[in-house]
SETOR-68297 format. One record per residue: residue in three letters; x, y, z of N, C-alpha, C in turn. Coordinates in Angstrom, 1 decimal. Each point is the difference from the previous one (the first is absolute). Last residue first. Example, Ala and Ser with C-alpha at 12.3 -4.5 7.8 and 13.67 -1.06 7.14 Angstrom:
<atom ser; <12.8; -2.2; 7.1>; <0.9; 1.1; 0.0>; <-0.8; 1.1; 0.8>>
<atom ala; <0.3; -5.7; -0.1>; <-0.9; 1.2; 0.0>; <0.9; 1.2; 0.0>>
***
This chain:
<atom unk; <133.0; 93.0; 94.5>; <-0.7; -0.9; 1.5>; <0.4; -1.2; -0.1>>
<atom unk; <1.5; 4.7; -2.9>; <-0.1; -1.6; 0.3>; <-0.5; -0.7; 1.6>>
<atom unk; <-1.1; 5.2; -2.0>; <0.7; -0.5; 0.7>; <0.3; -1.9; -0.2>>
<atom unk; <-1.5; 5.6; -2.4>; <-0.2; -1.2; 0.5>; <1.3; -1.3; 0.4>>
<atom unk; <-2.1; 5.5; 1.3>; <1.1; -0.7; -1.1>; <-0.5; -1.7; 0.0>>
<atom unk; <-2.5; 4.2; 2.2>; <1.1; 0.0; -1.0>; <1.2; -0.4; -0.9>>
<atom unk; <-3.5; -1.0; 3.4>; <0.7; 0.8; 0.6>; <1.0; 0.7; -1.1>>
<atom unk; <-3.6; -3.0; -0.9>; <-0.1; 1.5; 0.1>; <1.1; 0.1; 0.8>>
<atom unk; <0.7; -4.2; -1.0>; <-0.1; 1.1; -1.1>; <-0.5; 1.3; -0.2>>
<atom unk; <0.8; -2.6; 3.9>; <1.0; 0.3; -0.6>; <-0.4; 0.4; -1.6>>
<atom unk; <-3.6; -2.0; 2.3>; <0.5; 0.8; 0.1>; <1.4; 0.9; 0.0>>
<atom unk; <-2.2; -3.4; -2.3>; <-0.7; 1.0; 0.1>; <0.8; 0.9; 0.7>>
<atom unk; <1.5; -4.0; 0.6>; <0.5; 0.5; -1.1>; <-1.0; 1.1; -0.3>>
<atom unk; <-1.1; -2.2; 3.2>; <1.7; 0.6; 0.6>; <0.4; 0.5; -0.9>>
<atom unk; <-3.8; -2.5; -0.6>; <-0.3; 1.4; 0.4>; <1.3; 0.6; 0.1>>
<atom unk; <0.3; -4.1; -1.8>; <-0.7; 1.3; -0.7>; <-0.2; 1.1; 0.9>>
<atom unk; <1.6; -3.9; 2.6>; <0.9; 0.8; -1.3>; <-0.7; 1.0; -0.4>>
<atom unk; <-2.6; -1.9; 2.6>; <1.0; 0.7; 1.0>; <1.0; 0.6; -1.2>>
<atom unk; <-3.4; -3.1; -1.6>; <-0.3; 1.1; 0.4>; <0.9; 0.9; 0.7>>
<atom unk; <1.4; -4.4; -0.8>; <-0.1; 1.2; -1.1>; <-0.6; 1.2; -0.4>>
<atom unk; <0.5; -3.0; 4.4>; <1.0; 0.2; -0.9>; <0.1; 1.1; -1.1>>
<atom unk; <-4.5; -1.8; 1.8>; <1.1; 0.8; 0.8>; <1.4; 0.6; -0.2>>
<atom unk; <-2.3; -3.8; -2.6>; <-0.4; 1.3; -0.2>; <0.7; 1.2; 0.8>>
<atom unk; <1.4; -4.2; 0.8>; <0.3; 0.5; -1.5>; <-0.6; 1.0; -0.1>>
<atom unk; <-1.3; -1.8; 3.8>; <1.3; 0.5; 0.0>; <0.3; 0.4; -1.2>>
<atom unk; <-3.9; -1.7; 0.3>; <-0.4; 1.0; 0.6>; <1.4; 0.8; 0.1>>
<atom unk; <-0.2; -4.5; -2.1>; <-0.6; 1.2; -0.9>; <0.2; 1.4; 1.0>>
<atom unk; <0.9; -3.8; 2.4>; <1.3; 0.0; -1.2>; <-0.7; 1.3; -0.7>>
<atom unk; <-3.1; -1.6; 3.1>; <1.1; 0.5; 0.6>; <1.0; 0.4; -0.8>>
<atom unk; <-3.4; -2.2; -2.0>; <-0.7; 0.9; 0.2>; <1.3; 0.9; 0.3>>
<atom unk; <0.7; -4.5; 0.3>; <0.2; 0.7; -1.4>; <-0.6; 1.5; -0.1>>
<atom unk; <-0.2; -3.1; 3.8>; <1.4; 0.4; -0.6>; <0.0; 1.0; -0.9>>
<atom unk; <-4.2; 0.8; 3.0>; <0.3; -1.3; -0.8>; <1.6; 0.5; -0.4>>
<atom unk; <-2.0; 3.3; 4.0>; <0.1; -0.4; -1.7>; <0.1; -1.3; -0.1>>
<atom unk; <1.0; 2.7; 3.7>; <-1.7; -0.5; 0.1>; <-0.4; -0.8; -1.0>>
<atom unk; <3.9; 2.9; 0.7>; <0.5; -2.1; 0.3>; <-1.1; -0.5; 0.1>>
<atom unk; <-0.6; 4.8; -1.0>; <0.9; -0.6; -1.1>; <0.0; -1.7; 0.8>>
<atom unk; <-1.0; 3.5; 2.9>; <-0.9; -0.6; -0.9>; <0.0; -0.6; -1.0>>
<atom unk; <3.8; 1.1; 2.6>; <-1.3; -0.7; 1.1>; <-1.2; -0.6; -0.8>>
<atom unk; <3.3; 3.1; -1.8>; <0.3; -1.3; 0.1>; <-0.9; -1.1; 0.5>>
<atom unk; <-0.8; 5.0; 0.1>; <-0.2; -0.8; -1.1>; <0.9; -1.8; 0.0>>
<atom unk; <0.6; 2.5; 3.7>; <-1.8; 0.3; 0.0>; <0.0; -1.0; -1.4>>
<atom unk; <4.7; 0.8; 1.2>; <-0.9; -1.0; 0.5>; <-1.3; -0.2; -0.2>>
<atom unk; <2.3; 3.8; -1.3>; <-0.1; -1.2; -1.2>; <-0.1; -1.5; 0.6>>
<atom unk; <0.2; 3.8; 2.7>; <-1.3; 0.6; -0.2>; <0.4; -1.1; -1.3>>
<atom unk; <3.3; -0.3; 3.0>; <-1.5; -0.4; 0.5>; <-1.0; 0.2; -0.8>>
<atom unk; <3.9; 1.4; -1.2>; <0.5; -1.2; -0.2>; <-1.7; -0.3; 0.8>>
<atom unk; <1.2; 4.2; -0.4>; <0.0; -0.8; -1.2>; <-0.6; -1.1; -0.5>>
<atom unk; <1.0; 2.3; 3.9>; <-1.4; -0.2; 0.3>; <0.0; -0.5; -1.3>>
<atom unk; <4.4; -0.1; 1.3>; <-0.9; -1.2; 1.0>; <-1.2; 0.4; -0.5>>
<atom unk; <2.8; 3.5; -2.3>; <0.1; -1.6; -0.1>; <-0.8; -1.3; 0.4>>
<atom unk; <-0.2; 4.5; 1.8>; <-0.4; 0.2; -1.3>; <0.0; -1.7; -0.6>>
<atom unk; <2.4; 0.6; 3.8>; <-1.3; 0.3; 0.5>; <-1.1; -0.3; -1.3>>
<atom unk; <5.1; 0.3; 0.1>; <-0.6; -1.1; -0.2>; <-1.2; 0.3; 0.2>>
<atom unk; <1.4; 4.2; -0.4>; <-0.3; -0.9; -1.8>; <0.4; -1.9; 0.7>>
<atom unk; <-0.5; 3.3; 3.4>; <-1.2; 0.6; -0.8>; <0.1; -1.3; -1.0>>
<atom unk; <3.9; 0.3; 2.3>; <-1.0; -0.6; 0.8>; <-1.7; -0.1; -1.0>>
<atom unk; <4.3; 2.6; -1.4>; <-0.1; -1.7; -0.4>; <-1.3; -0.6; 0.8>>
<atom unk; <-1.3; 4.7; -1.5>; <1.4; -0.2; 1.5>; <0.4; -1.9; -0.7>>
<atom unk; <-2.5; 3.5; -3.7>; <-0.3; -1.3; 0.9>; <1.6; 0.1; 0.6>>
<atom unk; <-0.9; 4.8; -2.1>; <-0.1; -1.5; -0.6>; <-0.1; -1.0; 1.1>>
<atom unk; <-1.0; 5.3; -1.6>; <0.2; -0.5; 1.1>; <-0.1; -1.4; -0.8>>
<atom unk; <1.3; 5.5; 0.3>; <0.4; -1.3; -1.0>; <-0.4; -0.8; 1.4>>
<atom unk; <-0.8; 5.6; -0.9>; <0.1; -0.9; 0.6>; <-0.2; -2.1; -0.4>>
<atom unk; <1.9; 5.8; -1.3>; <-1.0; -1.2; -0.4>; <0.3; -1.4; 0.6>>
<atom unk; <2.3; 4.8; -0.2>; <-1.4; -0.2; 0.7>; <-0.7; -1.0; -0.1>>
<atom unk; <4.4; 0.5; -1.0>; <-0.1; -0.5; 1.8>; <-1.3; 0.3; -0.1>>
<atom unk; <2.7; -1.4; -4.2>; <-0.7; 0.6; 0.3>; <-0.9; 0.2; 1.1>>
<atom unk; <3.3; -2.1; -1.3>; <0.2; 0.6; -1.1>; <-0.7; 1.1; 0.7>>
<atom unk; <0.4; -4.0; 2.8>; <0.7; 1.0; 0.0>; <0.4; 0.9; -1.2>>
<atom unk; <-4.6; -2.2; 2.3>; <0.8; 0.1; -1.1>; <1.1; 0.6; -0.3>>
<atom unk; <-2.6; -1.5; 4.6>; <0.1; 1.1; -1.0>; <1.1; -0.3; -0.3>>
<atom unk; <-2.8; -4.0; 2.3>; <1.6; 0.8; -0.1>; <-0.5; 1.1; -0.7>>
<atom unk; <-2.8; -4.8; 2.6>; <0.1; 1.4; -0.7>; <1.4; 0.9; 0.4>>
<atom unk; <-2.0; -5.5; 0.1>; <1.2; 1.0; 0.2>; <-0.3; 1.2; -0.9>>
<atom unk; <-4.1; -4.0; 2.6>; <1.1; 0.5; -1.7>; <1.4; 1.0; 0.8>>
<atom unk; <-3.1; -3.0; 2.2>; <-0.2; -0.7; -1.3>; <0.8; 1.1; -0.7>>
<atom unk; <-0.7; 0.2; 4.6>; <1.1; -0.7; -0.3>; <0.0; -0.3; -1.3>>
<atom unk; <-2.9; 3.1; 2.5>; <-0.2; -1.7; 0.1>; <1.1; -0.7; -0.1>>
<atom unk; <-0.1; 4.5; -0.6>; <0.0; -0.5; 1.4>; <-0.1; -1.0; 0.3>>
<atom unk; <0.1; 1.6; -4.1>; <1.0; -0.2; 0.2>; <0.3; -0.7; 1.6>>
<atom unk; <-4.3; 0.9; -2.5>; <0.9; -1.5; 0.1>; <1.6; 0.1; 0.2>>
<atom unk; <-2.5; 3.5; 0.8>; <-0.9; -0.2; 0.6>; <0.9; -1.8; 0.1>>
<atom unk; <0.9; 3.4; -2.7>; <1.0; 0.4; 1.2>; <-0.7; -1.2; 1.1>>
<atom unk; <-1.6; 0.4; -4.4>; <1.5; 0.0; 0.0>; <0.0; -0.2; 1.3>>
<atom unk; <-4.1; 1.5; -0.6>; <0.1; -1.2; -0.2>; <1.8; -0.8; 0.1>>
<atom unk; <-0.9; 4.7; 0.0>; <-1.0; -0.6; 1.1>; <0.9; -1.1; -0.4>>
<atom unk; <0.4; 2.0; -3.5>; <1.0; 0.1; 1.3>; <-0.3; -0.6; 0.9>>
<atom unk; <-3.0; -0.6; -3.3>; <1.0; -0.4; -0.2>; <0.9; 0.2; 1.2>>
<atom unk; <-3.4; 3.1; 0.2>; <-0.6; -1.6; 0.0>; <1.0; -1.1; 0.3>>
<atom unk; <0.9; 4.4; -2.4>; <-0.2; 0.1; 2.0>; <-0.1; -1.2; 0.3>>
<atom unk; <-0.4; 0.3; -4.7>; <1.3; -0.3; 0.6>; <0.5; 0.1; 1.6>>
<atom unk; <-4.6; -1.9; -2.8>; <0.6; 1.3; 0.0>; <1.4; -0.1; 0.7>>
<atom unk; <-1.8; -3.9; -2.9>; <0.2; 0.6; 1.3>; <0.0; 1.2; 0.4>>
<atom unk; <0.4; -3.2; -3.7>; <-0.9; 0.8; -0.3>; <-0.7; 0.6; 1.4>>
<atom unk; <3.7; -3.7; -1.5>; <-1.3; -0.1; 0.5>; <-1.0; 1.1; 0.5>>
<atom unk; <4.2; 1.1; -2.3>; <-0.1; -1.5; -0.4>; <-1.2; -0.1; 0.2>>
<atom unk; <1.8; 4.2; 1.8>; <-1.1; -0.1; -2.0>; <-0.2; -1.4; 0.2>>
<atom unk; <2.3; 0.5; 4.3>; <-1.3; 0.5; -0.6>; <-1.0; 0.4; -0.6>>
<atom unk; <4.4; -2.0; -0.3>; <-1.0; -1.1; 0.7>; <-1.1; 0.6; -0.5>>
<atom unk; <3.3; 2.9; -0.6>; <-0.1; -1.1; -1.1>; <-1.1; -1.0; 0.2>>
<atom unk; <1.3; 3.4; 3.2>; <-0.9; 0.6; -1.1>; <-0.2; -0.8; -1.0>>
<atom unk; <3.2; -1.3; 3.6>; <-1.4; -0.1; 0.3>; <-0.9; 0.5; -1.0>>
<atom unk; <4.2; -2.6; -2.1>; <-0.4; 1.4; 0.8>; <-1.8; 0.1; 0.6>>
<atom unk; <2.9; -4.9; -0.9>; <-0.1; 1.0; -0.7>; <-0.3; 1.3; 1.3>>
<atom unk; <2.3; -4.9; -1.0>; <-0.4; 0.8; 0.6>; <-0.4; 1.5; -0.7>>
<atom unk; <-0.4; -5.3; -0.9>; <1.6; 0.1; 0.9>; <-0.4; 1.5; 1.0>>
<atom unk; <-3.5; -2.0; -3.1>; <0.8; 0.6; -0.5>; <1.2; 1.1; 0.8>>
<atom unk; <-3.4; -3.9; 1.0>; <0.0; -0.3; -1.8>; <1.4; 1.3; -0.3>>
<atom unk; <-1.4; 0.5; 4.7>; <0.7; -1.5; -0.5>; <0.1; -0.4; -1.5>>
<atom unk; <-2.3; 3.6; 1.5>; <0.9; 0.7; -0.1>; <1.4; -1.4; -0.2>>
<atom unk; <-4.9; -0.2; -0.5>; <0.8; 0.8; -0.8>; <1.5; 0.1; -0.1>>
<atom unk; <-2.9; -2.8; 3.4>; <0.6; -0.3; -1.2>; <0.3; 0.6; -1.0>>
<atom unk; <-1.2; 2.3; 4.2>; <1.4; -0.5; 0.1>; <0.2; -1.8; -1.8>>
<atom unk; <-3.8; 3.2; 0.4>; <0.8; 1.0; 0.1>; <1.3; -1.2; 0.1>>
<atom unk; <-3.9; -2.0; 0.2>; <0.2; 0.4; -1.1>; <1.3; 1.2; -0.4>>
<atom unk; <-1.2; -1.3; 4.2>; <0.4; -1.2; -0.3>; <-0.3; 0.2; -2.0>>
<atom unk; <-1.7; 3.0; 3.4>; <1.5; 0.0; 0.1>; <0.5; -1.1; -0.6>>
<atom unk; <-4.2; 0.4; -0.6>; <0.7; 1.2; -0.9>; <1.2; -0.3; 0.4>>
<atom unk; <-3.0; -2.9; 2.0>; <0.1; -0.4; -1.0>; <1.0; 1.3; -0.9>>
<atom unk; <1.1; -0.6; 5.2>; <-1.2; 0.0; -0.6>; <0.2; 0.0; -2.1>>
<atom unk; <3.0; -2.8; 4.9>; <-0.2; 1.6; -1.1>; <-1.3; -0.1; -0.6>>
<atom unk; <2.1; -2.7; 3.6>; <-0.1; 1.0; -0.1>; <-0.3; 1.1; -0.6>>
<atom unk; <1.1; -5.0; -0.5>; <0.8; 1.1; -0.2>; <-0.3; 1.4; 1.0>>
<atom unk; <-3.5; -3.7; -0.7>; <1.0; -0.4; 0.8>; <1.4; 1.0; 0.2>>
<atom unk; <-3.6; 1.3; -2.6>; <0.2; 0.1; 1.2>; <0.9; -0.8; 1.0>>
<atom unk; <-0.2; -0.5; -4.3>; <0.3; 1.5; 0.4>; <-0.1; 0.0; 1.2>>
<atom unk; <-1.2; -4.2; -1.1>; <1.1; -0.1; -0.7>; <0.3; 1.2; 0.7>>
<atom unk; <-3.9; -0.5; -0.2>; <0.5; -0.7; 1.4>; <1.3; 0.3; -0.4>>
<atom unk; <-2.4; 1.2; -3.6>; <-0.1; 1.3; 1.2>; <0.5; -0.8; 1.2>>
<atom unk; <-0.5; -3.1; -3.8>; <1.0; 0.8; -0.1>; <-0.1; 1.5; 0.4>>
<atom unk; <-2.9; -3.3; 1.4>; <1.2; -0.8; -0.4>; <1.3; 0.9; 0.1>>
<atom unk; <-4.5; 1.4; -1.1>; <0.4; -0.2; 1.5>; <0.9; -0.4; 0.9>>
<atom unk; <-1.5; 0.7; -5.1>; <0.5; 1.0; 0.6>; <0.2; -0.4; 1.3>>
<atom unk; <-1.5; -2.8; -3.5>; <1.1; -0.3; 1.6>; <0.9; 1.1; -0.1>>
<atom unk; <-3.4; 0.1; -3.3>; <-0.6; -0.8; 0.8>; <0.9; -0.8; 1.5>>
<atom unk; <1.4; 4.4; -3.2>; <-1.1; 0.2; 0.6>; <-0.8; -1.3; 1.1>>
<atom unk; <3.7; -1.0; -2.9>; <0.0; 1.1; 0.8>; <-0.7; 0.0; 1.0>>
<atom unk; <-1.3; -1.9; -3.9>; <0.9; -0.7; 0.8>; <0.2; 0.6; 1.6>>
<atom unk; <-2.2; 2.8; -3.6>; <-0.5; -1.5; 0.7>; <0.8; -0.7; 1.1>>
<atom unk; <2.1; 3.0; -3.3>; <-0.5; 0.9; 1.3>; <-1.5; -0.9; 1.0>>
<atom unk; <2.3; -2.1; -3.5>; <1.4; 0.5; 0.4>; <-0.8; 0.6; 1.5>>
<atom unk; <-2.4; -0.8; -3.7>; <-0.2; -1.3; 1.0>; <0.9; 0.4; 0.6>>
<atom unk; <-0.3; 3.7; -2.7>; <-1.6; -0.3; 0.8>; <0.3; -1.1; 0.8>>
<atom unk; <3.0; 1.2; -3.3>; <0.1; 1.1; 1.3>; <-0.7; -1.0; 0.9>>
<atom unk; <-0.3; -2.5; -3.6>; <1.2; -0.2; 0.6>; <0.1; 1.1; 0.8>>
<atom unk; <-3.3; 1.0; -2.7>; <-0.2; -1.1; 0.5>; <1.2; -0.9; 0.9>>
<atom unk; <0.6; 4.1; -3.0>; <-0.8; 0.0; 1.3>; <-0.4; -1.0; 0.6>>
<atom unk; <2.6; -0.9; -3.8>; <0.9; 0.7; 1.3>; <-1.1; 0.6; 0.9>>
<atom unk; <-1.4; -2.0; -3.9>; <0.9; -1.2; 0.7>; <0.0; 0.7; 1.2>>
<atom unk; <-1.8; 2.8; -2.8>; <-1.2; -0.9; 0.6>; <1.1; -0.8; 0.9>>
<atom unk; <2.5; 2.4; -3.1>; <-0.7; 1.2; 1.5>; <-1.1; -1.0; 1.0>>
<atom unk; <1.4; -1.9; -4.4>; <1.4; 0.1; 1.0>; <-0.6; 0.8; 1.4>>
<atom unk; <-3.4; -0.4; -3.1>; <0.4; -1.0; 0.2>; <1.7; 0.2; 1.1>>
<atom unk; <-1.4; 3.4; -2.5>; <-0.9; -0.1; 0.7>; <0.3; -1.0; 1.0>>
<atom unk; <3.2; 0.4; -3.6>; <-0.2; 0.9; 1.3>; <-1.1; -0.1; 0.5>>
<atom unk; <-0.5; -2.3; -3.5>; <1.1; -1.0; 0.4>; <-0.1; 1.0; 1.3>>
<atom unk; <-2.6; 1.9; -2.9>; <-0.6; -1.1; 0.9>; <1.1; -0.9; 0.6>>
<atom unk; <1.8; 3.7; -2.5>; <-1.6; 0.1; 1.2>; <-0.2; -0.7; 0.5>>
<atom unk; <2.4; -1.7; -3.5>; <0.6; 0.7; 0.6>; <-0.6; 0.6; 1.3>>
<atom unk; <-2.3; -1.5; -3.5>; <1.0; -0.9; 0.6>; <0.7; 0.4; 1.1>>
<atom unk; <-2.5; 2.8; -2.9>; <-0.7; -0.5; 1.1>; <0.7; -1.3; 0.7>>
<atom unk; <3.1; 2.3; -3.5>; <-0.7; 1.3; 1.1>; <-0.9; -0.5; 0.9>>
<atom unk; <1.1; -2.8; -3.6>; <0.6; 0.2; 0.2>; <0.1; 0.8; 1.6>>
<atom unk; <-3.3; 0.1; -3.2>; <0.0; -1.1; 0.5>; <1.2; -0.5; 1.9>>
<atom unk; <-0.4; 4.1; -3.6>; <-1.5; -0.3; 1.2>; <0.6; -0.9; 0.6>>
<atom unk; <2.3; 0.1; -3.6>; <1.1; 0.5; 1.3>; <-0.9; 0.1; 0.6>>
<atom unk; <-1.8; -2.0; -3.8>; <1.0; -0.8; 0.8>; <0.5; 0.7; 1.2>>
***
C-alpha cells in the first residue's frame, strides 16, 4: 500500500511539473508571437529589453541597492552602475546613497519613471486585450477568470518564497 501511495504521489508531481512547463512554454509563445508589439512598446520608451527588466524590478520593489539589482538579474555590478546612471539620465529613476551606509548606492523610480512604468503596463495588457476581444463571449469571460487566478497563485507563490505567506 505505501508503494502505492509513494507512485501517486510522483505521478501527481510529475504531472504538476508537466502543467507548469507547458503554461512556461505558451506564456513564452505568446510573447514570443507579438514580440513586435511588445519591442514597439520599448522602443517607444526608449529603452532596451534589460533596461526594462531592470526598471520592473525595481517598480515591484519601491527601491533597492545597486548590488541588489545586480544579484537580482545576474548583472555584473559595473554593468548595473552603467545602467543606473544611464536611466537616471533618462528620467526613469532617482539614485541616492544610503544614509546608513554612504557606500551603497539606492536606486528607485523618479515619479516620472513610475507613470512611464505604468502607461507601458497599461499598453503592453492592451496586446493581450486586443487578442482576448478576438474571442466569443464566453471564451472572453474564461480567459479573464483564468487570468485572474493565475495572477493570484502566482502572487501567492511568490510571497511565499519571500518568506511568509501573504492574503491576496
Amino acid at each position: 500500500m505505501k508503494k502505492m501511495n509513494n507512485a501517486n504521489i510522483s505521478e501527481s508531481k510529475e504531472k504538476q511539473r508537466d502543467v507548469f512547463a507547458e503554461m512556461v512554454e505558451t506564456v513564452f509563445l505568446f510573447i514570443h508571437e507579438h514580440y513586435g508589439e511588445y519591442g514597439a512598446i520599448l522602443k517607444g520608451y526608449d529603452i532596451n529589453y534589460t533596461q526594462y527588466v531592470t526598471l520592473v524590478t525595481i517598480y515591484m520593489n519601491d527601491v533597492l541597492s545597486e548590488g541588489d539589482l545586480a544579484r537580482m538579474l545576474f548583472i555584473n555590478p559595473s554593468t548595473m552602475s552603467r545602467m543606473a546612471y544611464a536611466l537616471e539620465g533618462k528620467g526613469w529613476v532617482k539614485i541616492t546613497r544610503d544614509k546608513a551606509d554612504r557606500r551603497k548606492v539606492m536606486v528607485e523610480l523618479s515619479p516620472s519613471g513610475r507613470r512611464r512604468m505604468e502607461e507601458m503596463r497599461d499598453k503592453q495588457a492592451q496586446v493581450v486585450a486586443l487578442q482576448v476581444e478576438s474571442l466569443g463571449e464566453e471564451n472572453r469571460t474564461y480567459v479573464q477568470q483564468v487570468a485572474e487566478f493565475v495572477s493570484k497563485a502566482l502572487r501567492l507563490l511568490i510571497s511565499a518564497g519571500s518568506g511568509g505567506e501573504k492574503d491576496i
